[in-house]
Backbone atoms as SQL, in Angstrom:
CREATE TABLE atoms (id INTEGER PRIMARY KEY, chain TEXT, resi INTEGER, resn TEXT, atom TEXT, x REAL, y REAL, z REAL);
INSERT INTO atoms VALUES
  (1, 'A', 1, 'UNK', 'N', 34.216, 50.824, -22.544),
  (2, 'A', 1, 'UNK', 'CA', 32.839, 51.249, -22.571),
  (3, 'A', 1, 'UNK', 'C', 32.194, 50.998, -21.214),
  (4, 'A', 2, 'UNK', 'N', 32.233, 49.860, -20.903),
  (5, 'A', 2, 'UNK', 'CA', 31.946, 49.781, -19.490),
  (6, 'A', 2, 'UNK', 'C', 32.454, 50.366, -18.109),
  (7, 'A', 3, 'UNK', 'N', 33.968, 50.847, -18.503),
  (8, 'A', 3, 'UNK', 'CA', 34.275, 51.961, -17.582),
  (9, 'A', 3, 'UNK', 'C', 33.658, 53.264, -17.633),
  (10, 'A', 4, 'UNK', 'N', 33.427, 53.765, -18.685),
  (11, 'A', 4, 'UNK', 'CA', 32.506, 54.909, -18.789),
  (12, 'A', 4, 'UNK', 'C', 30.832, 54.533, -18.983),
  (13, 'A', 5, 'UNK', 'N', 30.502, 53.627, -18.518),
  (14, 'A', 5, 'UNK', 'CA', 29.277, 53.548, -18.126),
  (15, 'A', 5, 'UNK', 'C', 29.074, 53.354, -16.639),
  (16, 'A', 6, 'UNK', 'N', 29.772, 52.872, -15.963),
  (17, 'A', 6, 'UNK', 'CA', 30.117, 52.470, -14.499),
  (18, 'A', 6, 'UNK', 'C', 30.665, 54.129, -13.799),
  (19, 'A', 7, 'UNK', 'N', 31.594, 55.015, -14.357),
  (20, 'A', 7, 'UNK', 'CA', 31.804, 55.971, -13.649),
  (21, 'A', 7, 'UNK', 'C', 30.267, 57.095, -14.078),
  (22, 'A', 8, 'UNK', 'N', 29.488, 56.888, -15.311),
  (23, 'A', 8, 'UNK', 'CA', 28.003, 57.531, -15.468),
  (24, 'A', 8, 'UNK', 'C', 27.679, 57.771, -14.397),
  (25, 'A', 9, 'UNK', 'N', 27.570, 55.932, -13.799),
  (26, 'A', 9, 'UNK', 'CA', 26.054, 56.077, -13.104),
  (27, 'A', 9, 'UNK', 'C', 26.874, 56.531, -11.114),
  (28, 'A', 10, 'UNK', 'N', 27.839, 56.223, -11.220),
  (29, 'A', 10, 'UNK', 'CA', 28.734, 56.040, -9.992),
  (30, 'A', 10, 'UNK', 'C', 28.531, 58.249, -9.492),
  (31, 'A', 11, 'UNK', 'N', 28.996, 59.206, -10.314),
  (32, 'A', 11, 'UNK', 'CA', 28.415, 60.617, -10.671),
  (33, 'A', 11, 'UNK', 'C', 27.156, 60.474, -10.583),
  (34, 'A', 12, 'UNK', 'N', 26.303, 60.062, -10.950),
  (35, 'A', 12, 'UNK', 'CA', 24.942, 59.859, -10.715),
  (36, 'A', 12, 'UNK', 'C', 23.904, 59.823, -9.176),
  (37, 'A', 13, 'UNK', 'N', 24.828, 58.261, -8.601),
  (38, 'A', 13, 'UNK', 'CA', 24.339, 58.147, -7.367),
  (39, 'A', 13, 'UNK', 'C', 24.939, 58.984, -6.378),
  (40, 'A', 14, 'UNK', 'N', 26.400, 59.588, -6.803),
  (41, 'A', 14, 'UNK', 'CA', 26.920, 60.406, -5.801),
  (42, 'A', 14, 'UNK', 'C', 26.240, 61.953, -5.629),
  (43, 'A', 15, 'UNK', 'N', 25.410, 62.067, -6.519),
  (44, 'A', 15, 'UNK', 'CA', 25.614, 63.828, -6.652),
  (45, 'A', 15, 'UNK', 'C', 23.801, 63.683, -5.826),
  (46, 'A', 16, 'UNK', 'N', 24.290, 64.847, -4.545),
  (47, 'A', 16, 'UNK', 'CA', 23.176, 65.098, -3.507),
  (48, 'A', 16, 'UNK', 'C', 22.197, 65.463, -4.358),
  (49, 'A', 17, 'UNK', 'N', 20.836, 65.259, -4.093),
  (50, 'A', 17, 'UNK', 'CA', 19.712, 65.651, -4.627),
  (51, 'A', 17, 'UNK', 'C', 19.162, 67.060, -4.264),
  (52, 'A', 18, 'UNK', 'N', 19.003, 67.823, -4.897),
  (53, 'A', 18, 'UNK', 'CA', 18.568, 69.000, -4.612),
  (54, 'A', 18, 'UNK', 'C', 16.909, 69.399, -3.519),
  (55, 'A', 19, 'UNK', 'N', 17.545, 70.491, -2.376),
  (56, 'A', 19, 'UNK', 'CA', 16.309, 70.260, -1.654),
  (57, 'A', 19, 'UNK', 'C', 15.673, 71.564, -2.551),
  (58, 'A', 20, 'UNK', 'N', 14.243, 71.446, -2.082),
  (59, 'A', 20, 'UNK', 'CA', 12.986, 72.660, -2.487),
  (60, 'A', 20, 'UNK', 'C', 13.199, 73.110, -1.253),
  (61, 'A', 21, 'UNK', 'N', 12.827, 74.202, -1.586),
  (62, 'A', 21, 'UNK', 'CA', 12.556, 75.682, -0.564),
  (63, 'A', 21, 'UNK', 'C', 11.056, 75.191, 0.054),
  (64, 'A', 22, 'UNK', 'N', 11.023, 75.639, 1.418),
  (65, 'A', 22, 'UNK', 'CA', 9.440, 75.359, 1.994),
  (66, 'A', 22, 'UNK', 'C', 8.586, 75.556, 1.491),
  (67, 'A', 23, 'UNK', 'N', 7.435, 74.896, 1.766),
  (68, 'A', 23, 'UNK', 'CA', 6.384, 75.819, 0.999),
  (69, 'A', 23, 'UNK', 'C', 5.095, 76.542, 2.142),
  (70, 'A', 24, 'UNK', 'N', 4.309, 77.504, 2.180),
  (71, 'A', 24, 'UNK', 'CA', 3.675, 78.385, 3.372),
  (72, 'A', 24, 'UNK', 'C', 2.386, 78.035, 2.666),
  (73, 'A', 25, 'UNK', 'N', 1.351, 78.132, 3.655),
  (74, 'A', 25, 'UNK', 'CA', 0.154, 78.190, 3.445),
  (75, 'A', 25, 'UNK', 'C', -0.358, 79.263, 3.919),
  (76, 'A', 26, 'UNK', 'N', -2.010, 80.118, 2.746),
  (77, 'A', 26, 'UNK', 'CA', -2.566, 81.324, 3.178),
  (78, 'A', 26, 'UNK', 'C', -3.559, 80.897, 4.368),
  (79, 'A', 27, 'UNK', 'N', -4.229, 81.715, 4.451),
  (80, 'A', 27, 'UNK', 'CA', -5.634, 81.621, 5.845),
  (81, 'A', 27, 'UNK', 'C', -6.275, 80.568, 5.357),
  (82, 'A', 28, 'UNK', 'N', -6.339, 80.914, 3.702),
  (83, 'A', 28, 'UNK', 'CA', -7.456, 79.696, 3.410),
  (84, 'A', 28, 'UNK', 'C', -7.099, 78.117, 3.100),
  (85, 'A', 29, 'UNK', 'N', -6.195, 78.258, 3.231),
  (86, 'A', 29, 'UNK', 'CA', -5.082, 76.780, 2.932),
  (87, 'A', 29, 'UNK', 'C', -4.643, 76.414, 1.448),
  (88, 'A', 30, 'UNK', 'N', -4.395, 77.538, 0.717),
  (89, 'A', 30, 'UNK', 'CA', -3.853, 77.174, -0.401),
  (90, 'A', 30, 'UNK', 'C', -2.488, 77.646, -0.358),
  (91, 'A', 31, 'UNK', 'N', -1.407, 77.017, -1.059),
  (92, 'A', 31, 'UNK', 'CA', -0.094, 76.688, -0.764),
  (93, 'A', 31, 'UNK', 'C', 0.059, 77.999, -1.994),
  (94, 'A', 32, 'UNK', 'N', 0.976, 78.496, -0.858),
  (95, 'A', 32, 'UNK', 'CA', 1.831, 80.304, -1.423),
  (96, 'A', 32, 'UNK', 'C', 3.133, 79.945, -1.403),
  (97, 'A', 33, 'UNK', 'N', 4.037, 81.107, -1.782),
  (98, 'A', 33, 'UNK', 'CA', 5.221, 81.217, -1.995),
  (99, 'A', 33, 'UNK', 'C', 5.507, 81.685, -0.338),
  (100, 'A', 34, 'UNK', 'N', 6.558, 81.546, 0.135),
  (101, 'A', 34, 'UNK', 'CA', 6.538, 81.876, 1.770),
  (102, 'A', 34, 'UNK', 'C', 6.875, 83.523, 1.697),
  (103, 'A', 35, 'UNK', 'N', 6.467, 84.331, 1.862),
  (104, 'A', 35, 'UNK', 'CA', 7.408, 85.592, 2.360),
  (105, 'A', 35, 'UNK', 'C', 6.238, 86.464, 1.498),
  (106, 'A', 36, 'UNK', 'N', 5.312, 86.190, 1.202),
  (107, 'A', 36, 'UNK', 'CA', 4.783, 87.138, 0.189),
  (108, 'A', 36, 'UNK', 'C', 3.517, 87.391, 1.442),
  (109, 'A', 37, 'UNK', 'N', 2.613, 88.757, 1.039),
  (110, 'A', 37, 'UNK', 'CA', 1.397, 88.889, 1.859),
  (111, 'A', 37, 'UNK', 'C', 0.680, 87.620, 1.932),
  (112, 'A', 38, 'UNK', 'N', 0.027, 87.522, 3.403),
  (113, 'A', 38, 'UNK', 'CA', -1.047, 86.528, 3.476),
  (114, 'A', 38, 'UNK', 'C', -0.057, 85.354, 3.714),
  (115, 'A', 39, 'UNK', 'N', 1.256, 84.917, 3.505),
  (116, 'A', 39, 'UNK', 'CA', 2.158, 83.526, 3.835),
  (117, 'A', 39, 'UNK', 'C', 1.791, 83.473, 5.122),
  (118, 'A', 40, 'UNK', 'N', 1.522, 82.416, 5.999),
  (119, 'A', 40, 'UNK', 'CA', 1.501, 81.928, 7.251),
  (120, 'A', 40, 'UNK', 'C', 3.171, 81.418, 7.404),
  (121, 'A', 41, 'UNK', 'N', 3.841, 81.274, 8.304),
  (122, 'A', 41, 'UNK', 'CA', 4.716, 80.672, 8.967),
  (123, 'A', 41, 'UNK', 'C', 4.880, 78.937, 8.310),
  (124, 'A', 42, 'UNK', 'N', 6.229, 78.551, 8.249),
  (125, 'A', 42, 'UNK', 'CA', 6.474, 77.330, 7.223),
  (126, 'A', 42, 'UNK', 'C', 6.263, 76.405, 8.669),
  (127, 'A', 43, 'UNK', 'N', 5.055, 75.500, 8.531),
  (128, 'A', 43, 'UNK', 'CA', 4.775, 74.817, 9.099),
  (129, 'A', 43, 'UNK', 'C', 3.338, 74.731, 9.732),
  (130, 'A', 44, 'UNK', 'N', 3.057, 76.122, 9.392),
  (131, 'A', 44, 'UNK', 'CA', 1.527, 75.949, 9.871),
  (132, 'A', 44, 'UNK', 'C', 0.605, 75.519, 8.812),
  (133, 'A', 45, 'UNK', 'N', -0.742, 74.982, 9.916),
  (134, 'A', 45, 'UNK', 'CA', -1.905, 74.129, 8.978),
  (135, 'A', 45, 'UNK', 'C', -2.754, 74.992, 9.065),
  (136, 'A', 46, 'UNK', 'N', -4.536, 75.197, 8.271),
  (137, 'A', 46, 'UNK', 'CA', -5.256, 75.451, 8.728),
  (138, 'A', 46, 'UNK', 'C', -6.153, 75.003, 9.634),
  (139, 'A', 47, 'UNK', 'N', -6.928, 75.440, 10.467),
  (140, 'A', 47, 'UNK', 'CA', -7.923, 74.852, 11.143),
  (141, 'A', 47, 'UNK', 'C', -8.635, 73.906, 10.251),
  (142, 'A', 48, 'UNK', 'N', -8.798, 72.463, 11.226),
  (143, 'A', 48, 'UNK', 'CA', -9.741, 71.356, 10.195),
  (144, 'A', 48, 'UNK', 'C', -11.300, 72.320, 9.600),
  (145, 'A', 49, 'UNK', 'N', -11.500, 73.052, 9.979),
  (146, 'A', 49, 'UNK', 'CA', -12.731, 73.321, 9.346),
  (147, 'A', 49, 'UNK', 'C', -12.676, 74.038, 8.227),
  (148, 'A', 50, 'UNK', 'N', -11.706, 74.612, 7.959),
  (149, 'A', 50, 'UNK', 'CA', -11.085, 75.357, 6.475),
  (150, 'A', 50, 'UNK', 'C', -10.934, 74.166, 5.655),
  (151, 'A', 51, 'UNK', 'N', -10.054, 73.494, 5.976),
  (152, 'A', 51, 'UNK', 'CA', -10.127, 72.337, 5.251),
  (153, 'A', 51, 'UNK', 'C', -10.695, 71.501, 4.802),
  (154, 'A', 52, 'UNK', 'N', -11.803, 71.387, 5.148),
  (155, 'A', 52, 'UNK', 'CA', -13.387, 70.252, 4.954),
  (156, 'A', 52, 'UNK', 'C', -13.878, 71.523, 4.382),
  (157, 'A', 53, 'UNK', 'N', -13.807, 73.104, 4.139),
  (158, 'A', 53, 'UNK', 'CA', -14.883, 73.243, 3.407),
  (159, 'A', 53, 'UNK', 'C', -14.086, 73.559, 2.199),
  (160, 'A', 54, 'UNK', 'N', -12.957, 73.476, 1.991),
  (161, 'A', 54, 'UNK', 'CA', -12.307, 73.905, 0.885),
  (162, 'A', 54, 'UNK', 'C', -12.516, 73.790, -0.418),
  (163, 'A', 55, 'UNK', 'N', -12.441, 71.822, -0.260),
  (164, 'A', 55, 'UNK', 'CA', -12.730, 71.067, -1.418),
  (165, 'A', 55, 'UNK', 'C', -14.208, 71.689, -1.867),
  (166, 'A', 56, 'UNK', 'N', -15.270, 72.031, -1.510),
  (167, 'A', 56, 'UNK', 'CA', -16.419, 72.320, -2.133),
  (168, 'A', 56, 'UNK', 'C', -15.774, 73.880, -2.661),
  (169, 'A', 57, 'UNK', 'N', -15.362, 74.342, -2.264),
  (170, 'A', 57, 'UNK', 'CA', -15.306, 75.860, -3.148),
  (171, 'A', 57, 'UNK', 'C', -13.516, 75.452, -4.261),
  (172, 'A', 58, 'UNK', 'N', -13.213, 74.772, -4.231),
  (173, 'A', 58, 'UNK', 'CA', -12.628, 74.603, -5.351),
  (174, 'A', 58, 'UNK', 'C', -13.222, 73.985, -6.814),
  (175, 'A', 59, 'UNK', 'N', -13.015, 74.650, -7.824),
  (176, 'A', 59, 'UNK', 'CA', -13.974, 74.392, -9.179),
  (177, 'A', 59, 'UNK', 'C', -12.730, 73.008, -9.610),
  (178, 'A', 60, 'UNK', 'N', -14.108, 72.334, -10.615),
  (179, 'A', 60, 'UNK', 'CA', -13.442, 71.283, -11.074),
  (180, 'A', 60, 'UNK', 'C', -13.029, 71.535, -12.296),
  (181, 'A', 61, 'UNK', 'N', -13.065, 70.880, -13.126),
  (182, 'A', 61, 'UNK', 'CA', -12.770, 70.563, -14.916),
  (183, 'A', 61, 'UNK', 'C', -14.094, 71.339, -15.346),
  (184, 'A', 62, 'UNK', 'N', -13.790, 71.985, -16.183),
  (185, 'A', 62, 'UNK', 'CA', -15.123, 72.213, -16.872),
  (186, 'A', 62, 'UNK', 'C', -15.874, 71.423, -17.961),
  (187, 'A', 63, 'UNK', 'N', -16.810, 71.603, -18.515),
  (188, 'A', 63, 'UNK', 'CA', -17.576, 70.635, -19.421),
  (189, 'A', 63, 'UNK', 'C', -16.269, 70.862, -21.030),
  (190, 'A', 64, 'UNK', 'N', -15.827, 71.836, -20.850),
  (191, 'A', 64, 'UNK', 'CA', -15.113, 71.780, -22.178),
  (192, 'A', 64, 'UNK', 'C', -13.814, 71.764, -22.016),
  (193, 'A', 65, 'UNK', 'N', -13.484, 71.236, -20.636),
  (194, 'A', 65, 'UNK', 'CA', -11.946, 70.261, -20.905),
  (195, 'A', 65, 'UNK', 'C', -12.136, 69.074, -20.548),
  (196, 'A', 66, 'UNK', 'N', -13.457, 68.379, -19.968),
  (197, 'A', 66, 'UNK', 'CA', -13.908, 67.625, -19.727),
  (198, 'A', 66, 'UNK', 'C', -13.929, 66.889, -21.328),
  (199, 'A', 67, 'UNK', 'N', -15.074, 67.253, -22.055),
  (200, 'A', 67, 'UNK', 'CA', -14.878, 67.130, -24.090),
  (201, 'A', 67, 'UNK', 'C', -13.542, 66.655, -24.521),
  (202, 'A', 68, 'UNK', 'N', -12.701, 67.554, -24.444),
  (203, 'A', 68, 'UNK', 'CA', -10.935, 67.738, -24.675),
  (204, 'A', 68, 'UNK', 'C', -11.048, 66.939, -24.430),
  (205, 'A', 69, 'UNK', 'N', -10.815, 66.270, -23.135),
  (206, 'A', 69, 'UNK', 'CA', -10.525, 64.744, -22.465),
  (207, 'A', 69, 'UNK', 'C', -10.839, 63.552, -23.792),
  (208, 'A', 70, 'UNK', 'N', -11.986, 63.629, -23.251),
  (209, 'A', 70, 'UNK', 'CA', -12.696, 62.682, -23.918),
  (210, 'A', 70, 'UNK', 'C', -12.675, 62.295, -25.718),
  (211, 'A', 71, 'UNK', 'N', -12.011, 63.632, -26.171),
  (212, 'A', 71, 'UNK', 'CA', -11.980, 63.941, -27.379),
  (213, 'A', 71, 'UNK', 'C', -10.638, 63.065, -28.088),
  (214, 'A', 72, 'UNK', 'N', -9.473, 63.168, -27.097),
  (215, 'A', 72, 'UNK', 'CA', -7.903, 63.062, -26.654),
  (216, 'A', 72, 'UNK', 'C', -8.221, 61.707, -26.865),
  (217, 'A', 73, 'UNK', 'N', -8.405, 60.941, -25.385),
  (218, 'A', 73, 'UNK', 'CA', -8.598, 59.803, -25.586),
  (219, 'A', 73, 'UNK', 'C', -9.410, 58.854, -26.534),
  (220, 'A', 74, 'UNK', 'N', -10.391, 59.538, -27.402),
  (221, 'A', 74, 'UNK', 'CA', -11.383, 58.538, -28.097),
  (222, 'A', 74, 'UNK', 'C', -10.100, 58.682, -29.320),
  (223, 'A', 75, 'UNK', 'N', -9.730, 59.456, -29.740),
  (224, 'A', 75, 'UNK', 'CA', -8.180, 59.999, -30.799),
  (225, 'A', 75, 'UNK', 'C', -7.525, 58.780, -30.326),
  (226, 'A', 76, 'UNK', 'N', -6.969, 58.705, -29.548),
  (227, 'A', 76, 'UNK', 'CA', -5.667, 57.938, -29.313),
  (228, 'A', 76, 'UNK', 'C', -6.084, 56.527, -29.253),
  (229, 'A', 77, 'UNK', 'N', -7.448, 56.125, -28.903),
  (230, 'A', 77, 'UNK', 'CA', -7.676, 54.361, -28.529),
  (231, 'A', 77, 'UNK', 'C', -7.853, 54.458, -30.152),
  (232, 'A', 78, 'UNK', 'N', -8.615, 55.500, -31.104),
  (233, 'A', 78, 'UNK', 'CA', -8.593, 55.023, -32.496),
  (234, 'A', 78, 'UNK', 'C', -7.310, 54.820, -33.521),
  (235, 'A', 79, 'UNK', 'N', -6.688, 55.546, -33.306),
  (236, 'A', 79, 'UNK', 'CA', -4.742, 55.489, -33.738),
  (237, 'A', 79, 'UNK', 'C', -4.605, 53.915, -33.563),
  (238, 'A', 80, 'UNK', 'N', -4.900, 53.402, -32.578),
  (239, 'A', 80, 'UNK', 'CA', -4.412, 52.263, -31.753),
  (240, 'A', 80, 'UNK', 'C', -5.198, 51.005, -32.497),
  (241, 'A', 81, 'UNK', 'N', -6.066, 51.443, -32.873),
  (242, 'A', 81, 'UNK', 'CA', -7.502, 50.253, -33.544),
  (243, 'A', 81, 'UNK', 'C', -6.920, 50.330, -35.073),
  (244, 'A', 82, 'UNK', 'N', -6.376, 51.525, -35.630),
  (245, 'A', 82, 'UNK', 'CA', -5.923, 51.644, -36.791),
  (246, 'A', 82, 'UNK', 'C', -4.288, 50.860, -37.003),
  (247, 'A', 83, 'UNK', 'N', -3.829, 50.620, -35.946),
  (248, 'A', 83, 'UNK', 'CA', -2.702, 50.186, -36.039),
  (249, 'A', 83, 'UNK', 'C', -2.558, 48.705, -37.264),
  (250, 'A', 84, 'UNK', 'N', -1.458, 48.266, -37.834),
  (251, 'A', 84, 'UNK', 'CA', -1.798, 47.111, -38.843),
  (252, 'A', 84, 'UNK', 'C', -1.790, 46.133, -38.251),
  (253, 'A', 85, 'UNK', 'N', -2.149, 44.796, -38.704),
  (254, 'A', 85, 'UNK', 'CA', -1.878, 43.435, -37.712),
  (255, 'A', 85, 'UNK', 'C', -0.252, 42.861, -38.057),
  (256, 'A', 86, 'UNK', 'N', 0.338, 42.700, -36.948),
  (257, 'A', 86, 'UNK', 'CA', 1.407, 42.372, -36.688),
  (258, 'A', 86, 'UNK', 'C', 1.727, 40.830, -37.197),
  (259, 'A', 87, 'UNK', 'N', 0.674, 40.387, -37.227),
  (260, 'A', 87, 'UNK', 'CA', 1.013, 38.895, -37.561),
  (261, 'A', 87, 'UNK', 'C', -0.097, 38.589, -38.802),
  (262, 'A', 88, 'UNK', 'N', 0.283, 37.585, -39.686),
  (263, 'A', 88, 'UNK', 'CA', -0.321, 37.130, -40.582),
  (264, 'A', 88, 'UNK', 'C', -1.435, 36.399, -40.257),
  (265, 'A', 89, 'UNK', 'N', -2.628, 35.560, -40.721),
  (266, 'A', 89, 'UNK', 'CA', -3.347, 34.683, -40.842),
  (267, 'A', 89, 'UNK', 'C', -2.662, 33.602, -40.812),
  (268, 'A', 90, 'UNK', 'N', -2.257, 33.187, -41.063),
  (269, 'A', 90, 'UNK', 'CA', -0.974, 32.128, -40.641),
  (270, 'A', 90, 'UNK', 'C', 0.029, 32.257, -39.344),
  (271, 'A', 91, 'UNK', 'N', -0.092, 33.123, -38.741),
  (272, 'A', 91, 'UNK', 'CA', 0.769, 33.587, -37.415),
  (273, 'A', 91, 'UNK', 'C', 2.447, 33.110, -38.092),
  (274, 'A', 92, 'UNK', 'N', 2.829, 33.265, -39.037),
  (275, 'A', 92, 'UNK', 'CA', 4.565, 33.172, -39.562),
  (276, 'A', 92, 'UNK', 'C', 4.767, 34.769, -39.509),
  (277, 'A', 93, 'UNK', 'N', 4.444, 35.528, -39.436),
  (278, 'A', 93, 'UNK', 'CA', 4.941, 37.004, -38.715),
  (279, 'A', 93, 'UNK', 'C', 5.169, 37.782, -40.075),
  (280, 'A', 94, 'UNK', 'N', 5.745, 38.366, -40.155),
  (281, 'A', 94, 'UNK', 'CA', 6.329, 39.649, -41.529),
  (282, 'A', 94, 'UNK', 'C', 6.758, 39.189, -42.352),
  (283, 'A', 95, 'UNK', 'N', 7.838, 38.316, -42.314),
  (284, 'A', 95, 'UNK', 'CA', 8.906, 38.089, -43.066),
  (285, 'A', 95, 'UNK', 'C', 9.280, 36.588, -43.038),
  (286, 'A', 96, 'UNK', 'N', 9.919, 36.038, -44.175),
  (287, 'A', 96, 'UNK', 'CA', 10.198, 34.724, -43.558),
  (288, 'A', 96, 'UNK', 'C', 11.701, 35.274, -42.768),
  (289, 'A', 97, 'UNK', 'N', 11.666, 33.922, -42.001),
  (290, 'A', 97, 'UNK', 'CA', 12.974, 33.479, -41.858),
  (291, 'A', 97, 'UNK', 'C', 14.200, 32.419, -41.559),
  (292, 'A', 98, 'UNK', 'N', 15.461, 32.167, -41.132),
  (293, 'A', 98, 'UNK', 'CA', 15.718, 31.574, -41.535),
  (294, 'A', 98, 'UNK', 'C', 14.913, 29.716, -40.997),
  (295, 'A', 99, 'UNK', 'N', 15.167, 29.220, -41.559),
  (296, 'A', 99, 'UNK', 'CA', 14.701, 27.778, -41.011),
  (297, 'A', 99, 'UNK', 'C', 13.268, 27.886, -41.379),
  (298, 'A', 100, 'UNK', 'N', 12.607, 28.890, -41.969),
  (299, 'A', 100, 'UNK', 'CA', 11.106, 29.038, -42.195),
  (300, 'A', 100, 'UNK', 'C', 10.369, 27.911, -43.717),
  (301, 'A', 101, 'UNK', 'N', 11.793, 27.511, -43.932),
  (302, 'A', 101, 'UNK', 'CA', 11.439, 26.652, -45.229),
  (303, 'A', 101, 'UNK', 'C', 10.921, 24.892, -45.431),
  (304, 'A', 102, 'UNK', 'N', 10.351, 24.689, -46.108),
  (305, 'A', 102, 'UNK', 'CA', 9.817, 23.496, -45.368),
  (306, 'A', 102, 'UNK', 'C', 10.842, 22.054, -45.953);
């Protein structure tokens, strides 16, 4: 078992990691597929001033995935509040066991 867990991971660390293909940026600095209209050359940036105004014309979350959010998480911390207590009033746990006898 341990030989076939040892040659797993041994295939594992040997096998090269796959590279990604470049990625191109348009005029306005949003990241394109390279070769399509509007691709700039793999390596070019935009001018800093494209860039400082970008972030303002990109939209955020809206108010109703913003909700979702909030909806998601108030769900999941309550699952979590509903969970049972793990330990007794006595802290002796679930079950007895052995040596638990007096």
């Amino acid at each position: 078992m341990r030989l076939l867990v040892l040659a797993f991971v041994t295939v594992l660390a040997a096998a090269s990691a796959a590279l990604a293909a470049p990625t191109c940026n348009d005029v306005s600095g949003r990241t394109v597929r390279c070769g399509t209209p509007g691709a700039m050359p793999v390596g070019w940036t935009p001018p800093p001033e494209v860039l400082a105004a970008r972030p303002a014309t990109e939209p955020g979350p809206s108010a109703r995935q913003l909700f979702a959010l909030v909806c998601f998480l108030g769900g999941l911390v309550t699952l979590f509040a509903l969970l049972p207590d793990f330990e007794d009033g006595r802290g002796g746990g679930w079950d007895r066991q052995e040596g638990d006898d007096p």
